[in-house]
C-alpha positions as CSV (number, residue, x, y, z in Angstrom):
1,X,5.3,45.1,-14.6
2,X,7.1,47.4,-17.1
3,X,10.1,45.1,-17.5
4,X,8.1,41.9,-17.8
5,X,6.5,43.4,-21.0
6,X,9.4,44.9,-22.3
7,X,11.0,41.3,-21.2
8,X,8.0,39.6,-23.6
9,X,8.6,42.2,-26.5
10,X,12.0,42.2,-26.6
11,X,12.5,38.2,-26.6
12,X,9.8,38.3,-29.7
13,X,11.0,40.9,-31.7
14,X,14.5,38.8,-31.6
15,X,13.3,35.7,-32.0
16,X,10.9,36.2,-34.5
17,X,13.4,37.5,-37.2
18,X,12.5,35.5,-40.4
19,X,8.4,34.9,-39.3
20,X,6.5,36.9,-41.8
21,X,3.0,37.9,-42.1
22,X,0.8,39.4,-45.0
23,X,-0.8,42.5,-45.2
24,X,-2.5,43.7,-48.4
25,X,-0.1,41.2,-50.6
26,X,3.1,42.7,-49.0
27,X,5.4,40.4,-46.6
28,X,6.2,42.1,-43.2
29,X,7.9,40.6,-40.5
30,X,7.1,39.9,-36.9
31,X,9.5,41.4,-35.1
32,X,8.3,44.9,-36.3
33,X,5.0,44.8,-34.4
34,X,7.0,44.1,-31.3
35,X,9.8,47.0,-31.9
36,X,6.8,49.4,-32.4
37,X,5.2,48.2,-29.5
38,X,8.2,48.8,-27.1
39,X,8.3,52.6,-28.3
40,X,4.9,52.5,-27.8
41,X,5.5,50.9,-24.0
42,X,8.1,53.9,-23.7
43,X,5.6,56.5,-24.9
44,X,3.2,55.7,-22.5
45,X,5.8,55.3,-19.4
46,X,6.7,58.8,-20.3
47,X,3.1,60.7,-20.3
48,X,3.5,59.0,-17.0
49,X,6.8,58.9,-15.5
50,X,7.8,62.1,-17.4
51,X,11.6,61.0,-17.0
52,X,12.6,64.6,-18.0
53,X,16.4,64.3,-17.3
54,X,16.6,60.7,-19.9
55,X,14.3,62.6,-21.8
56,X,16.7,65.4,-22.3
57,X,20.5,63.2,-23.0
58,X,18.7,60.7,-25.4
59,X,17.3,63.1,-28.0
60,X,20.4,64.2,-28.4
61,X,22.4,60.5,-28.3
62,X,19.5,59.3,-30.7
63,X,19.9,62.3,-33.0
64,X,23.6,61.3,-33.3
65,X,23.0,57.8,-33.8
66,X,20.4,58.2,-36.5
67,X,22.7,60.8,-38.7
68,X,24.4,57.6,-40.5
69,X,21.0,56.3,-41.5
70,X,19.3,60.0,-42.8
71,X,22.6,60.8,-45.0
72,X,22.0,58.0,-47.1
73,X,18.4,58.8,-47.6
74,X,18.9,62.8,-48.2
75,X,21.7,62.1,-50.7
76,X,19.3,58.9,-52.7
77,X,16.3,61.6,-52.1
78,X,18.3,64.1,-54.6
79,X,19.0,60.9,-56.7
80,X,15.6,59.7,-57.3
81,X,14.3,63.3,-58.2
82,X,17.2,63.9,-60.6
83,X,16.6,60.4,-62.3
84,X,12.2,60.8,-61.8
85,X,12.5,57.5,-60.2
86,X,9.5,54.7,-60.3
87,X,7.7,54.4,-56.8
88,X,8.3,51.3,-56.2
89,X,12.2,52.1,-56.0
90,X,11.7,55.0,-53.8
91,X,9.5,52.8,-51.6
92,X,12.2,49.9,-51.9
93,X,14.8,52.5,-50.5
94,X,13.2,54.2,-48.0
95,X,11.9,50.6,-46.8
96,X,15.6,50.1,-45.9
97,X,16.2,52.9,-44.2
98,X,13.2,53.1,-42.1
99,X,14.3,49.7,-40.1
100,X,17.7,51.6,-39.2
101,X,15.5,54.7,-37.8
102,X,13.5,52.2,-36.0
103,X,16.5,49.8,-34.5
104,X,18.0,53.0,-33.0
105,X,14.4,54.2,-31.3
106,X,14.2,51.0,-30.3
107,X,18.0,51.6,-28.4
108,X,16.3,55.0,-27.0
109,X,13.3,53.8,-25.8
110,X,14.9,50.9,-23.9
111,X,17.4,53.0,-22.3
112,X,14.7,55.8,-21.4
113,X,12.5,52.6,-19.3
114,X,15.3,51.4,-17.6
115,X,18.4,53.7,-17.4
116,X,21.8,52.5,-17.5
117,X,20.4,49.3,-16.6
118,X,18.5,48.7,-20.0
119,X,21.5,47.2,-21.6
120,X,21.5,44.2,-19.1
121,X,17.3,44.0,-20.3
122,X,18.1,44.3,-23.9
123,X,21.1,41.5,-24.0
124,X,19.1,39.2,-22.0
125,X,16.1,39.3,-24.5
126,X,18.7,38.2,-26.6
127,X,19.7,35.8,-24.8
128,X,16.3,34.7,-24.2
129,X,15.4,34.5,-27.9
130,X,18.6,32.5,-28.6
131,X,17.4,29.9,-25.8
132,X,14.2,29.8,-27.3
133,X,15.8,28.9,-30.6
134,X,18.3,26.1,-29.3
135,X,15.2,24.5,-27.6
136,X,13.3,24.3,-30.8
137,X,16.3,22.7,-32.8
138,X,16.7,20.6,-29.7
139,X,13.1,19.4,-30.1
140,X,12.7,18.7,-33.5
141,X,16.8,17.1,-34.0
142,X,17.4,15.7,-30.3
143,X,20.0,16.6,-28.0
144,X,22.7,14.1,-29.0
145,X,22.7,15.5,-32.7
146,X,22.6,19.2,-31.4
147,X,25.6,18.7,-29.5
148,X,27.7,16.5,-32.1
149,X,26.9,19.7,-34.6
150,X,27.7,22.4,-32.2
151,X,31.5,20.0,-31.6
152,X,31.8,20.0,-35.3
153,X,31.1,23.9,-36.0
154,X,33.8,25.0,-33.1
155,X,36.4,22.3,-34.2
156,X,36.1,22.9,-38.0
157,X,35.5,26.8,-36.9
158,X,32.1,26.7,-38.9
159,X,34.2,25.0,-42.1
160,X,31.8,21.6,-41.5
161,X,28.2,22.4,-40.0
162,X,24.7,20.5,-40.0
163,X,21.3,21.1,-40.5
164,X,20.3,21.9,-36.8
165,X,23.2,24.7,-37.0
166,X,22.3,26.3,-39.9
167,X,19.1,26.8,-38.2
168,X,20.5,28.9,-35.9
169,X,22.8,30.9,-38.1
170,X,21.0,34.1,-37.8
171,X,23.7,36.3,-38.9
172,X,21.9,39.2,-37.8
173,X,21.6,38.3,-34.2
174,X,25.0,37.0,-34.1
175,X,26.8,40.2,-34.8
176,X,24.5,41.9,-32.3
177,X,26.1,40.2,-29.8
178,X,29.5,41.5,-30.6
179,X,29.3,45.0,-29.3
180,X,28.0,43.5,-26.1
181,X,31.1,41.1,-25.7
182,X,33.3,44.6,-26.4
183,X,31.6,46.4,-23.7
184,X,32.0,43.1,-21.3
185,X,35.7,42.8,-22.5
186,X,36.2,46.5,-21.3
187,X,33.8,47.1,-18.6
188,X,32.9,44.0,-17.2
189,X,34.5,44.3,-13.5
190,X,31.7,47.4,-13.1
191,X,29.0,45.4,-13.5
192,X,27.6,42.8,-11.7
193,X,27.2,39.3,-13.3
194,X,29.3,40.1,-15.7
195,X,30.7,36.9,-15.8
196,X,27.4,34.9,-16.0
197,X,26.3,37.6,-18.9
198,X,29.8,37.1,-20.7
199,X,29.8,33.6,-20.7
200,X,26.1,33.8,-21.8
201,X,26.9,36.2,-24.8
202,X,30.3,34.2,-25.7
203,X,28.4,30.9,-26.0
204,X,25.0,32.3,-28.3
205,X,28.2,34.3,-30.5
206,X,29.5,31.1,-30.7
207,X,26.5,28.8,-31.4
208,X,25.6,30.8,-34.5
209,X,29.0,31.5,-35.6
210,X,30.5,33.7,-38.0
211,X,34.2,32.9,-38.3
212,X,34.4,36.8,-39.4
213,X,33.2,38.2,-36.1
214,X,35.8,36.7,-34.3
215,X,38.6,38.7,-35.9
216,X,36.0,41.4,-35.8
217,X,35.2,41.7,-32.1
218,X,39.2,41.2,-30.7
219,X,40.3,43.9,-33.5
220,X,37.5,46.3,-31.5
221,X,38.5,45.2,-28.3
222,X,42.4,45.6,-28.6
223,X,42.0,49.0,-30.7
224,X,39.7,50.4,-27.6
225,X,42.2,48.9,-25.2
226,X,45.2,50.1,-26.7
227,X,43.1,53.9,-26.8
228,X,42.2,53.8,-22.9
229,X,46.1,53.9,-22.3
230,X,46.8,57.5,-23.9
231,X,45.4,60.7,-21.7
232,X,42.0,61.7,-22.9
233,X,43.2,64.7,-25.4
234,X,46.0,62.0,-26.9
235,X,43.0,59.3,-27.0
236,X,41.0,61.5,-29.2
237,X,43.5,62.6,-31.3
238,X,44.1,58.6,-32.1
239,X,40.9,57.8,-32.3
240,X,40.1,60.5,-35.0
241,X,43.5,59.4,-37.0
242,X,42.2,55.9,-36.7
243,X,38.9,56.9,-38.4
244,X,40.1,59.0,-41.1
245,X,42.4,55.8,-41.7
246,X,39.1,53.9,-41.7
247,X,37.6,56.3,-44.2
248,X,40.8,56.4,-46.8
249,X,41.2,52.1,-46.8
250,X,37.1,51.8,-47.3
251,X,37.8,53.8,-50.3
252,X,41.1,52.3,-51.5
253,X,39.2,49.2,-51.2
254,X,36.4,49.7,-53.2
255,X,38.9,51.3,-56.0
256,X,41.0,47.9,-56.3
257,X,37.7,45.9,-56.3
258,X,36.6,48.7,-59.4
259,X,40.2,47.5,-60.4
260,X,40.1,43.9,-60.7
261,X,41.7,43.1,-56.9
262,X,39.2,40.1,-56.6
263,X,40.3,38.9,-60.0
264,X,43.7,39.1,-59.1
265,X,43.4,36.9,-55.9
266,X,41.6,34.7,-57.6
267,X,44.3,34.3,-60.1
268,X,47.1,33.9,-57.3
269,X,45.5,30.9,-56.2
270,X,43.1,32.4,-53.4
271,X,39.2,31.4,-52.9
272,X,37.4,34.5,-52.9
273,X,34.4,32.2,-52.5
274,X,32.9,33.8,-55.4
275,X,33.2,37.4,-54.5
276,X,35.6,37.7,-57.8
277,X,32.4,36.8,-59.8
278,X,29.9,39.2,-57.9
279,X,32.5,42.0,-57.4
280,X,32.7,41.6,-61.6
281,X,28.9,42.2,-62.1
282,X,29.2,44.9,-59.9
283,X,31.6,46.6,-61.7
284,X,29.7,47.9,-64.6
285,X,27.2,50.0,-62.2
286,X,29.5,52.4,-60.6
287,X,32.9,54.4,-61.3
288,X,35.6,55.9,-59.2
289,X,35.1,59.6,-60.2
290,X,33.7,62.4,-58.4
291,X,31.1,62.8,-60.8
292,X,29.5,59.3,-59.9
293,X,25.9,60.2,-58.2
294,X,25.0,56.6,-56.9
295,X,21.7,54.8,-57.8
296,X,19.9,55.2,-55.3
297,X,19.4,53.3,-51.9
298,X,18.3,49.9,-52.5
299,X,19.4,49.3,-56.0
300,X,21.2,46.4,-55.4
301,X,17.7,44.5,-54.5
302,X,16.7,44.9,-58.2
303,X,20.3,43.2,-59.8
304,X,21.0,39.5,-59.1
305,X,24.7,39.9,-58.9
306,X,25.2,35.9,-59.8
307,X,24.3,37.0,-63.1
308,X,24.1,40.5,-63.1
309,X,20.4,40.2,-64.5
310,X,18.8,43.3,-63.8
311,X,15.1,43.4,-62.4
312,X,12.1,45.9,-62.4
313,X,10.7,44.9,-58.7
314,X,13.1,44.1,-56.4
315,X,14.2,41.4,-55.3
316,X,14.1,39.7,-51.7
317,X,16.0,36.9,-52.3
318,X,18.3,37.9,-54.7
319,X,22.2,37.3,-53.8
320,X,24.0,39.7,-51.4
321,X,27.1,41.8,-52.4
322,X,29.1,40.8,-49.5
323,X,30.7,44.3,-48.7
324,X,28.7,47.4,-47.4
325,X,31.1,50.0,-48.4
326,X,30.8,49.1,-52.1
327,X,26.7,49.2,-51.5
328,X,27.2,52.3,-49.8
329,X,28.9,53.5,-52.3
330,X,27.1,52.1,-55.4
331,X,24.2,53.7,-53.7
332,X,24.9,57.5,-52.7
333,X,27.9,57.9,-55.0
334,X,31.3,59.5,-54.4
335,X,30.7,62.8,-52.7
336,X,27.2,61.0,-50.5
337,X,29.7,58.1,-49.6
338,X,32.3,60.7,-47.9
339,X,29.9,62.6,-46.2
340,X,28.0,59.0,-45.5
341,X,31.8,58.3,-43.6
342,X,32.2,61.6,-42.0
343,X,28.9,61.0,-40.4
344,X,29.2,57.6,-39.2
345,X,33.1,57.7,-38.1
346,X,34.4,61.6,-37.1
347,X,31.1,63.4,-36.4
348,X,29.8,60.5,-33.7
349,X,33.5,59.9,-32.4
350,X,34.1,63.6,-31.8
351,X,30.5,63.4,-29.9
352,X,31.1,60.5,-28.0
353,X,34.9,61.9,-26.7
354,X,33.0,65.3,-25.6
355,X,29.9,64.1,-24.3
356,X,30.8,60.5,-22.7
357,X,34.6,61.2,-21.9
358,X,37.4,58.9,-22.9
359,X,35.4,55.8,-21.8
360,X,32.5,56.1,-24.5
361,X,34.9,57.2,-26.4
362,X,37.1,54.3,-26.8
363,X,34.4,52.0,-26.4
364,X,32.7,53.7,-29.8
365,X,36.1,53.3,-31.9
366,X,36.2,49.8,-30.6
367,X,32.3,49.2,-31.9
368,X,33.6,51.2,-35.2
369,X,36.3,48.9,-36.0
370,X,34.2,45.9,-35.2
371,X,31.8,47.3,-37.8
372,X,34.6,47.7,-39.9
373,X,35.2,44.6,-40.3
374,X,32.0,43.5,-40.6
375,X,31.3,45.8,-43.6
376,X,33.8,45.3,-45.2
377,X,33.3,41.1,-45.9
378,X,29.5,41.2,-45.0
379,X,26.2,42.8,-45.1
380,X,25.6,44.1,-41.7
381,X,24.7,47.3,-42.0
382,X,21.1,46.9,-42.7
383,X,20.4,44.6,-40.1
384,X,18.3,45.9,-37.3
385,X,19.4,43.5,-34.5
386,X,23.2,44.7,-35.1
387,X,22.4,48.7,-35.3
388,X,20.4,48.1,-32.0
389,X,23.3,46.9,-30.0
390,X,25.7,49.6,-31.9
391,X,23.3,52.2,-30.6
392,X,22.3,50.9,-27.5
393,X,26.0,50.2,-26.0
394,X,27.1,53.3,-26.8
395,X,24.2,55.2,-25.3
396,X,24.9,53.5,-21.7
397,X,28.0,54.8,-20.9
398,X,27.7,57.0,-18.1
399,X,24.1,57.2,-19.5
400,X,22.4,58.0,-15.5
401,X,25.0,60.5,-14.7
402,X,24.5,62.6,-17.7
403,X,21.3,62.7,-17.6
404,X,21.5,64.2,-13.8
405,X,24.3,66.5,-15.3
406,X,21.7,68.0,-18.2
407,X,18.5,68.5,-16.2
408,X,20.9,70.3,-14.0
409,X,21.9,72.3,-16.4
410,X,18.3,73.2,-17.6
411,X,17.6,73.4,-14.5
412,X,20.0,76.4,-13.9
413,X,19.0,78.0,-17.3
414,X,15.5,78.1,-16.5
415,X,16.0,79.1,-12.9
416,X,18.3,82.2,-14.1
417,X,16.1,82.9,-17.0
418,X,13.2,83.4,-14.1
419,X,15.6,84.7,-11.8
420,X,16.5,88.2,-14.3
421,X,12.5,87.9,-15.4
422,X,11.5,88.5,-12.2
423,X,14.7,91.3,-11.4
424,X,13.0,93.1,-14.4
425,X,10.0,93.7,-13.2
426,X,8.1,91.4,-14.6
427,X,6.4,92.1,-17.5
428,X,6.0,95.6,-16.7
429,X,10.2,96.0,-16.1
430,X,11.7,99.2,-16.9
431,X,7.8,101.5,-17.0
């Protein structure tokens, strides 16, 4: 009964991504009453179930996961009281952030109901709410024209696309398949179906396409691939080097957009597709210089970067930046973005290699460089579909055996603890 209402949650929140209702004059969407209600499905299996061993490993993996999301927040925190901030700013920013928090319990709370075996629940809600999807364009286009479009996007590689694809271009949900297709790509033989759940997850990737992904998810694979070859202590090693690599490019990159690298491109002949222009309007609101603060989290919803008109309220429609480590940056400054990196690269990698072994440990660099790629030419890291699947295929590896290994191990702290308690005397010891 448990995993048919998760099953019925978990299909809505993903399908229902851009269905919005009203509350009091403010727009909220649908997928967050479902999201709450599987944490509140989990809450109430464990005030039954008391799962104490899941219990134990996932406050700590969630913890970890969430430490990406709360930097940005302490660091624009310090930001809005040093500027006395308007409200509705600080509500715009912590509005972002709270979605991240919630994506990541969500991760938790689905692992914690079903043990290693959640991730196989939580991709095929996915998959369910991209069927559902295809069967509505289906109905209201026909079969014959969904087809001929889905021909055209593969040939063209999304150049050339239709009205019933664009539908179905929900960016969000596509990249949340790619850390699934990783895991697949370097675990698959464990599992079972992992064909039928590959092939599933390779054709909804492909049906909303984002020619960026592509690159995105065989750079992940090959760099977690290539990791699993060294012995564990030389895999580490690597994998840290790779991320402080990560961390010194994100910057260099964002200093030759501050320099004019767009413009250059653009000048040698190359179609930025109008990145040069909204790189240029970014320009003015940030400096490379330690002393740069940030504006705060969520600024860039109160500047249409088109025209670089700024705005008082923010704006929900306004056009995107196109590069996360620039709005990270813009955001929490130059000494919040580093810490912001350190947070999200070293401190989870060095956690994954100790407490999952080389396995999660690859896997995570190979879900980092796909993210990589994916902040760097898109905005993907404020979607909750994508930091889901970030968090919850991480969180799986080896997910049932750990937790056996740490009630164990509170198991033999408490029994010592009543074992020398009771050696003591009690407590009268020692009179």
């Amino acid at each position: 009964m448990c995993a048919v209402i998760y099953m019925l949650l978990a299909t809505g929140m993903f399908f229902f991504q851009d269905t919005y209702f009203s509350i009091g004059g403010m727009e909220l969407s649908l997928k967050n009453p479902c999201a709450l209600a599987i944490l509140f499905l989990a809450l109430l299996n464990l005030t039954v179930t008391v799962r104490l061993d899941r219990l134990l490993i996932l406050s700590r993996h969630t913890a970890v996961q969430m430490l990406p999301c709360l930097v940005p927040l302490v660091f624009s925190s310090i930001i809005w009281v040093g500027t006395r901030a308007e409200s509705v700013a600080v509500s715009n920013g912590v509005s972002m952030v709270i979605p991240q928090l919630l994506a990541v319990l969500v991760a938790a709370a689905t692992l914690y109901l079903f043990g290693g075996r959640g991730i196989w629940y939580c991709l095929g809600a996915m998959c369910a709410a991209n069927f559902a999807g295809v069967l509505v364009v289906i109905y209201e286009g026909g079969l014959d024209a969904f087809l001929q479009e889905f021909y055209t996007l593969i040939i063209t590689f999304s150049k050339e696309t239709g009205p019933l694809m664009e539908q179905l271009e929900t960016h969000d949900l596509t990249f949340a398949f790619g850390p699934f297709l990783i895991y697949l790509l370097l675990h698959g033989k464990k599992s079972s179906y992992s064909g039928l759940w590959l092939g599933l997850s390779a054709l909804f990737f492909l049906i909303g396409l984002k020619r960026i992904a592509i690159p995105a998810v065989a750079l992940g694979v090959l760099a977690a691939a290539l990791l699993r070859l060294l012995p564990e202590k030389a895999a580490r090693q690597t994998a840290i080097c790779a991320a402080v690599t990560m961390m010194v490019i994100s910057f260099l990159y964002i200093a030759g957009i501050h320099s004019g690298l767009f413009d250059f491109l653009e000048q040698a002949g190359l179609d930025t597709k109008s990145r040069a222009l909204l790189f240029g309007n970014v320009t003015p609101y940030y400096d490379i210089s330690f002393t740069y603060m940030g504006r705060g989290t969520g600024f860039e919803r109160f500047v249409e970067w088109f025209t670089g008109v700024e705005s008082s309220t923010p704006l929900r429609t306004q056009t995107q930046i196109h590069n996360d480590f620039l709005r990270m940056y813009l955001n929490i400054g130059f000494i919040g973005y580093w810490v912001w990196l350190w947070s999200w690269l070293i401190v989870r990698l060095r956690y994954w290699f100790r407490q999952g072994g080389k396995e999660a440990g690859c896997l995570f660099l190979g879900i980092c460089v796909y993210c990589f790629v994916l902040y760097a030419t898109d905005n993907a890291i404020y979607y909750p579909y994508t930091m889901i699947a970030c968090s919850l295929v991480p969180m799986t590896c080896r997910l049932d055996t750990l937790a056996e290994e740490e009630l164990g191990k509170y198991c033999a702290h408490w029994s010592g603890g009543e074992d020398a308690f009771r050696s003591g005397g009690g407590l009268n010891g020692g009179r």
